[in-house]
N, C-alpha and C positions, 0 to 999 in steps of 0.2 A: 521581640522585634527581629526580622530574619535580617542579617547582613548583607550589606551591598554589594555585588560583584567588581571588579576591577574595571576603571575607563574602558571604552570601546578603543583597540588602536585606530591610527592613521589610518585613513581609506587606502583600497588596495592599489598599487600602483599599476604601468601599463603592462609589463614583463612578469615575467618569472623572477625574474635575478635581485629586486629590488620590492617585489612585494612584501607586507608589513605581515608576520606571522602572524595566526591567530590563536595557536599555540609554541609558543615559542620555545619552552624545554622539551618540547617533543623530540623523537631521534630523526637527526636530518636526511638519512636515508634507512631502507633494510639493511638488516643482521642477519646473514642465512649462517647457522655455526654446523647445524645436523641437515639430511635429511630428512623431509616431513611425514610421515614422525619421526622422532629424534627415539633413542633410548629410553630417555625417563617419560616421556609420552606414549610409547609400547606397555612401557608398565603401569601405569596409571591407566590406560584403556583396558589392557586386561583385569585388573583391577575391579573396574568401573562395570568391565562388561558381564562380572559376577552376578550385577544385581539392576543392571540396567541396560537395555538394548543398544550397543553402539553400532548396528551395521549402516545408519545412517550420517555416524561420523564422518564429518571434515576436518578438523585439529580440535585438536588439545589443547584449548586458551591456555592462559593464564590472566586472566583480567586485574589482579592486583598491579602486574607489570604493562598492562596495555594500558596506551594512553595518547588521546588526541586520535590522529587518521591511523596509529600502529597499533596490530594485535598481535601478543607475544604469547608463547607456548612454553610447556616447562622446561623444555632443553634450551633454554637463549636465545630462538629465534624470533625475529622482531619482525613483520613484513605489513607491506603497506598495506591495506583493508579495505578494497575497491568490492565490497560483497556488505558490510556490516550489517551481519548478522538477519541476512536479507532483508534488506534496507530499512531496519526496525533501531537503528543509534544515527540520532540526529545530530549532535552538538559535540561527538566525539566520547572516546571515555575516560573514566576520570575526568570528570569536566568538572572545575572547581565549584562553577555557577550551581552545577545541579548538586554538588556537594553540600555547598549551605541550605538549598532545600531540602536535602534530604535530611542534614542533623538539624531541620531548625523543629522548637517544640510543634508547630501546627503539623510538620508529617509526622512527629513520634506519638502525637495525638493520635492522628488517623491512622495509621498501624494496628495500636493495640488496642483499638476502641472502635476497630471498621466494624461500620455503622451496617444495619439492613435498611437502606436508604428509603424505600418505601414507606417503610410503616414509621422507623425513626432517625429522619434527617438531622443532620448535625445544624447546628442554629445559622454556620454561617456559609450553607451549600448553596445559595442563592449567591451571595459575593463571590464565592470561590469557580463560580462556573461563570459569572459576567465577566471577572477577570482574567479567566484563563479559553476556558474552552469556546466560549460564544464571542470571547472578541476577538476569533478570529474565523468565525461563522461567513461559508460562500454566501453570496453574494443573495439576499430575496428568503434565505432561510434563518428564521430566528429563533428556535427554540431548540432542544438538544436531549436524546435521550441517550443514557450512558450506558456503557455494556462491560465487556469483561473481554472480548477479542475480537480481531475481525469477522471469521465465522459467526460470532453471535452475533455481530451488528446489524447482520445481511439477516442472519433469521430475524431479528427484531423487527428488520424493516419489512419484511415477507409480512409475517403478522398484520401489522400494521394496515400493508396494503391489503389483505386478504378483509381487515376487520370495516376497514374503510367500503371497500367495495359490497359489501353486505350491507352496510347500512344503506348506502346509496339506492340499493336494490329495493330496502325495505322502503325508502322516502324518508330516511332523517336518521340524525341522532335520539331523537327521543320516541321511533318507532320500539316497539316491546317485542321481546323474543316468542316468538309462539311455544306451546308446548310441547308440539311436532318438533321442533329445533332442538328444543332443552333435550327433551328424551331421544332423537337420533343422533345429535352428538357423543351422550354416552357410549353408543354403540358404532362410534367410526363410518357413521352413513348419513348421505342427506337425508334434507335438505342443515342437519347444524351441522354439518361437516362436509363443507360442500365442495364440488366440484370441480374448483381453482386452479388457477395455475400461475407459475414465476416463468416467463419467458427469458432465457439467457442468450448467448450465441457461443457459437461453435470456435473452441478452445479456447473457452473463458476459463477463470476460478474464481471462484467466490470461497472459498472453503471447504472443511471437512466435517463440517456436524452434520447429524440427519439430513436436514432440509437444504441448508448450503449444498452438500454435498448433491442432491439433486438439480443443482445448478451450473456448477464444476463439470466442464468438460473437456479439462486441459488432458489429463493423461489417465489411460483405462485401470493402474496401478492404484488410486485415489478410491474407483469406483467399486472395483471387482468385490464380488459378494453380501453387497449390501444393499438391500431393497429402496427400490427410489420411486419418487411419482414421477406420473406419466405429464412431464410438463415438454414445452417446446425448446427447442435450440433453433436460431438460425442462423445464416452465415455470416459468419465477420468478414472482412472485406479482406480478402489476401492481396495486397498491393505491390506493384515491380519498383524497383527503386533505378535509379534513383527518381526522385518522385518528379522532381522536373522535366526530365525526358520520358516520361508514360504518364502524362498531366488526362489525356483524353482516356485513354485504356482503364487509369485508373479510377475517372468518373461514372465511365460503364457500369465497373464492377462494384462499386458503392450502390451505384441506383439499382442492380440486380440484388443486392445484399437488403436494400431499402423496400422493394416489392416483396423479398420473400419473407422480407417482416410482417409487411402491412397484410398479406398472404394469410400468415399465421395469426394475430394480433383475430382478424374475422372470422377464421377457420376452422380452427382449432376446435378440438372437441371436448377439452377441459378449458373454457373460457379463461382470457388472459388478464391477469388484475391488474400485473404489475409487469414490467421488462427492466432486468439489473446488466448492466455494462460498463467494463473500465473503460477509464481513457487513453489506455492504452494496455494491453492483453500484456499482462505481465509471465506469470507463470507458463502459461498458452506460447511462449516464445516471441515476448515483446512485438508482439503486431500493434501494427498504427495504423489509422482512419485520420480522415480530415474534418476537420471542423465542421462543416455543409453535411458531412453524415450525420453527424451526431444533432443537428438544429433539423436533420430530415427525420431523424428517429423522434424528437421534441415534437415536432408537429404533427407525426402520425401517431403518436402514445394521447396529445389531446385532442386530436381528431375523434379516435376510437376512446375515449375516457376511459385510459390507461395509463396508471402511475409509472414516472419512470424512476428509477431508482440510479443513481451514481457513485458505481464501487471503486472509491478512491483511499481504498486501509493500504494499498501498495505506492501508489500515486503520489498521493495528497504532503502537505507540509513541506511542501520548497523543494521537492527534488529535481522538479521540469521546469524548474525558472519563475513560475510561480507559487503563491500558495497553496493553490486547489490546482491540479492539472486542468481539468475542465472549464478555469478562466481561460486558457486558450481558443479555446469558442467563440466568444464573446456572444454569447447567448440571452438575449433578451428577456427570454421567458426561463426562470432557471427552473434547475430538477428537481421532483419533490421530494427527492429524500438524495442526501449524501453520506454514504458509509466512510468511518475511519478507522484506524488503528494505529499500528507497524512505529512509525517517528512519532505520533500524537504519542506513545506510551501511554496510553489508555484508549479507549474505544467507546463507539455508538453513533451514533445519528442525528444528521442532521436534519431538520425539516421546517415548512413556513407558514402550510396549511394546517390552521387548528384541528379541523377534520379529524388531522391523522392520531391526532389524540385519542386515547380507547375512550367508548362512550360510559363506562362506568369503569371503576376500581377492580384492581384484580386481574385484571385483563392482559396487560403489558406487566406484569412482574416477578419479580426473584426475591431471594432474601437479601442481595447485595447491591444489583441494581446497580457494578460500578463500582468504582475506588476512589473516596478521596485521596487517598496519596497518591495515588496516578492521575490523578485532574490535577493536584499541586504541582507534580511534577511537570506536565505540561504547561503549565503554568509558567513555571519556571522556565522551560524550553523555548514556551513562546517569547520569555521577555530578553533570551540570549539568542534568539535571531532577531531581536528587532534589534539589540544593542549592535550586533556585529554586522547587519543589515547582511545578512545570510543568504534571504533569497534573491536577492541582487547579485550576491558572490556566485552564488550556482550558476547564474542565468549568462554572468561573462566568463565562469572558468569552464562553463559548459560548452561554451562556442569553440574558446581555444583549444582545448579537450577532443571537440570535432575536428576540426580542420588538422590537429594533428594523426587523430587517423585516416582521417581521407589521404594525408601523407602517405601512411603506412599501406593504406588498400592500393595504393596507386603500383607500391613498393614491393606489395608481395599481394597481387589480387587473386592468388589463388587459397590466402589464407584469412583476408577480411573481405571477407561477400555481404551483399545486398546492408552495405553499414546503414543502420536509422538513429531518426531520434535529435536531427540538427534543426536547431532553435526551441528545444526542449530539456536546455538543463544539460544537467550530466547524466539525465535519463539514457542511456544512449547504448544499443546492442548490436553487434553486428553477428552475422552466421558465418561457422568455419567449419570445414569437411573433416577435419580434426579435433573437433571443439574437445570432447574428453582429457585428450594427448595437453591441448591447452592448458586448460586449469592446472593438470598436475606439473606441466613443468613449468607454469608461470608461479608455484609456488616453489623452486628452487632457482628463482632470480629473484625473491621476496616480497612476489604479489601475491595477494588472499584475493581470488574474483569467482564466479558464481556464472554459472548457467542456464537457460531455462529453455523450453520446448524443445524439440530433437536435436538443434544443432546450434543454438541463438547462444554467444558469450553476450551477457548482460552487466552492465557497469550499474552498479548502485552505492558509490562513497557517499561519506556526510556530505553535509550543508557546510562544515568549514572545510573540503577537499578544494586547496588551492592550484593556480597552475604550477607551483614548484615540484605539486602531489604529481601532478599530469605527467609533468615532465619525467620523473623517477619512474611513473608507470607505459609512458610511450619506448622508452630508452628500454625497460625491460622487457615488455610485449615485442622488440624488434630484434630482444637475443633468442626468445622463445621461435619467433618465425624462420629467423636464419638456423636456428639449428633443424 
């Protein structure tokens, strides 16, 4: 029987100053003792870089010592963790909660006995996914296929649409493959290999495998030398902020973003099965769209009988105030497929239409097919944000989180530009003409934060990032500006 976690505390109070910790022996602020890296983090990279590539290095954890919103490295320094681990630790680390999942016998089970879930499910993968990963399934989608990372959830779903759209073509599920198919499949040509295509838009990510990777068009570094198909891109909507004062400007360029879909979507010369979009262009340098875009992109995908796919592996599980970003829509008709990963600690898909189920065995599968202990684990995760009501905590420490850098943009506007991301959580990025210079000297005031697209500083703390967190990272972001 797994152990109980500790009472939920007191609800969060109105301030900073009196809010109820949610890790309370956390360190109450950073420890900066070295430069980053420190000494014993020099040598440990050299080390390391013997037999493994570090030139994509940012610190030298020490994850035995990090804990709660701090990430500690070997030389003693302790810094607050406004990046975790691009935004893939949800509930903090060393989280005691996810410690008794992790030593209770059902994950040492699934460990050493990971199942090839296809052909031999463990007796009790049906309870362990109603209870973890589908109760908390968007909105209209009920069933769940599991994967192994983001990149693979998005090709899963690719598949899926591609197999769907074929049948369709042929008039059913129980249409027969021809022989024509069978034997020009083998050979990488239609009609079994046919002509398809994944519509994305312009400085999306979806991934780095094959087929993701032909949908990823965040930066040319990802693509360079690798053979991709000939599928569409079109434009995401570059919007001026602040979004209240370019409210008409910015509807223009949605509805031209909207045409050069519906453009594509009829045009195109490798027909479009499926169209995949975040709800917000993370990698791509946190671009944001409005709601009405994304119910116009809905209506023209079932206009043209077009699956839309929803890439929320960066998004998804409470970081924008909700738990799907794309509840922010409020979308009637939901997407047919939702991708996850990153805070879910396990990955796959979500979907509502039987359809998208392969029409025979074999079709959709691996030897793993997924992880129990990473469905337990989320499990576990899901059941210490409903305890701590987490996405409620993002949703008001995100506001205040806001407005205190609208302070700062006001304070120094030539070092927080076009700030986004307000009434979205702590999702929240703004662009600086120095972003580089940022990062490195915001980690010798004892910030850890992350970057994305050319110049975008991108905020992604846990789900327990409170405003006392806020306040320790406004306060240090404002010695980084004045110097």
């Amino acid at each position: 029987m797994q152990q109980q976690p500790p009472p939920p505390p007191p609800s969060m109070m109105s301030n900073s100053s009196n809010e109820q910790p949610f890790f309370p022996d956390e360190p109450a602020r950073p420890i900066v003792r070295t430069a980053i890296p420190g000494p014993e983090a020099k040598k440990t990279i050299a080390h390391l870089d013997r037999v493994f590539d570090t030139r994509s290095l940012n610190m030298m954890a020490n994850y035995q010592n990090s804990y709660g919103n701090y990430i500690a490295d070997v030389d003693g320094n302790v810094l607050l963790d406004v990046y975790a681990q691009i935004a893939s630790i949800p509930v903090g680390y060393s989280n005691p909660s996810l410690m008794l999942a992790a030593t209770s016998q059902d994950m040492v089970s699934a460990l050493i006995n990971r199942p090839a879930l296809g052909n031999f499910p463990q007796h009790d993968w049906a309870e362990i996914l109603e209870t973890g990963i589908l109760r908390v399934a968007p909105k209209g989608l009920n069933q769940v296929f599991t994967a192994q990372a983001g990149s693979d959830a998005n090709e899963l779903a690719y598949k899926a649409a591609f197999m769907w759209k074929r049948r369709m073509e042929r008039g059913g599920a129980d249409a027969p493959f021809t022989q024509q198919e069978m034997d020009s499949a083998m050979n990488n040509q239609a009609p079994g290999a046919p002509d398809l295509s994944i519509m994305s838009f312009r400085t999306g990510f979806h991934g780095r495998l094959f087929g993701s990777l032909s949908t990823t068009r965040s930066k040319p570094i990802h693509k360079l030398d690798i053979p991709a198909f000939d599928w569409p891109q079109a434009a995401f909507p570059q919007l001026k902020y602040p979004l209240e004062a370019h409210a008409e400007e910015n509807a223009r360029e949605e509805q031209r973003c909207l045409d050069e879909a519906e453009k594509l979507m009829t045009t195109y010369h490798n027909p479009v099965a499926a169209i995949i979009v975040e709800p917000i262009q993370s990698e791509g340098g946190d671009n944001h769209a409005s709601p009405a875009f994304f119910k116009g992109l809905r209506a023209l995908t079932r206009k043209h009988n077009i699956l839309m796919i929803v890439d929320e592996v960066q998004t998804g599980v409470g970081a924008t105030g909700k738990f799907w970003a794309h509840e922010h829509w409020n979308m009637e008709d939901p997407p047919d497929m939702v991708t996850f990963s990153k805070k879910a600690q396990t990955a796959g898909y979500y979907f509502g239409n039987p359809d998208l189920r392969p029409n025979k065995p074999y079709r959709q599968f691996n030897t793993w097919m997924g992880d129990p202990a990473r469905a337990l684990l989320f499990r576990a995760i899901i059941q210490e944000i409903e305890r701590l009501d987490l996405v409620k905590n993002t949703a008001v420490t995100g506001d205040y989180l806001y407005a205190g850098l609208e302070n700062l943009a006001s304070k120094y506007p030539g070092e927080v530009e076009n700030l986004r991301g307000k009434g979205q959580g702590t999702f929240i990025a703004f662009d600086s003409p120095r972003r580089d210079e940022v990062l490195a000297k915001a980690k010798g005031v004892g910030i850890n934060i992350g970057g994305s697209g050319a110049q975008a500083v991108r905020l992604r703390p846990m789900l327990i990032f409170q405003k006392k967190h806020a306040d320790i990272f406004l306060e240090g972001m404002e010695k980084v500006f004045a110097s």
